[in-house]
N, C-alpha and C positions, 0 to 999 in steps of 0.2 A: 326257241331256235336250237338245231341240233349242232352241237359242237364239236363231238368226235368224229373226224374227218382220217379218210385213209390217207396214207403217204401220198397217191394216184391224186387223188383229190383237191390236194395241196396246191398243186400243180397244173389246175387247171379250174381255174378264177367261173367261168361259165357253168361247169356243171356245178360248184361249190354254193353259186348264184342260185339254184335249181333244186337244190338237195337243203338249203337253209329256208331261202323263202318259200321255196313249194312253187315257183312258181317260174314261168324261163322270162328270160330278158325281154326275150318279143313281145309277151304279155304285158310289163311295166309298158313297154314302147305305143302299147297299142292304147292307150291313154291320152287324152289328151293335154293332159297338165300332171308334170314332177312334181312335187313338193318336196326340197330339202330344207328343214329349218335348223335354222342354230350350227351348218357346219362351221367345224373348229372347236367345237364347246370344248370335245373329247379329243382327242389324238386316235388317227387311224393307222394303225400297223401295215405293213405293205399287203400282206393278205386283203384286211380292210379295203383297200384302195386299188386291186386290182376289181374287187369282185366291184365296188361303184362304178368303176370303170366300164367295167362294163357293159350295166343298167344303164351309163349314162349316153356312153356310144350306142347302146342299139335304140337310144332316145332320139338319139342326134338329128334331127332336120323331120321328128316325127309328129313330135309336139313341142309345148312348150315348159319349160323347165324355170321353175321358181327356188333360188335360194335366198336364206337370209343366214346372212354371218354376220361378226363384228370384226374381221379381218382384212384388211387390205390384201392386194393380189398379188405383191411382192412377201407376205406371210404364209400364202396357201401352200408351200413347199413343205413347210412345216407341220403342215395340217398330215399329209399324204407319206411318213415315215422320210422327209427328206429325199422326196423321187422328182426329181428337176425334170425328168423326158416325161412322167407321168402327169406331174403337174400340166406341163406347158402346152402337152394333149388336150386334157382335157379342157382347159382355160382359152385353147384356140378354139375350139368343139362350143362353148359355153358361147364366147364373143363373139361368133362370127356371127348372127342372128340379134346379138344382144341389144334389149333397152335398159340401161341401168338408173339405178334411182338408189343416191347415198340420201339415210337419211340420218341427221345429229340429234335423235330424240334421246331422252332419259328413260330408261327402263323402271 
């Protein structure tokens, strides 16, 4: 992944989407199944969390979108550089379609 990003660039989460993965958001969308595994392992910077943002809004109502965390949804704030409008976007985007399945396995 390329890293050195212009000032321009910074600032604008979609082309930065484009210019890292090669590839535009419509494209992830035009898929029929997300897979995010393991969010929360790492901590995502606001940069981070714009550009998922997204991937995951132009997902939104296109496919279907698989995470696996160990995180409850009162923690995911944390996950996202502490962005409380960003979070509660995306987590309304996630549930409004959602089937969820907690499970208390040992890794």
């Amino acid at each position: 992944m390329r890293q050195n990003l212009s000032p321009d660039e910074k600032n604008r989460p979609k082309a930065v989407v484009v210019r890292l993965l090669g590839v535009r958001p419509s494209r992830v969308a035009a898929h029929h199944i997300l897979c995010i595994d393991e969010l929360g392992y790492l901590p995502i910077d606001k940069f981070g969390a714009d550009c998922l943002f997204q991937i995951m809004s132009h997902h939104y109502e296109r496919g279907a979108t698989l995470i696996t965390t160990n995180r409850v949804y009162k923690q995911w704030a944390s996950i996202f550089n502490n962005d409380a409008v960003l979070t509660s976007d995306l987590l309304d985007r996630l549930l409004h379609h959602a089937d969820r399945h907690k499970q208390t396995l040992q890794s």
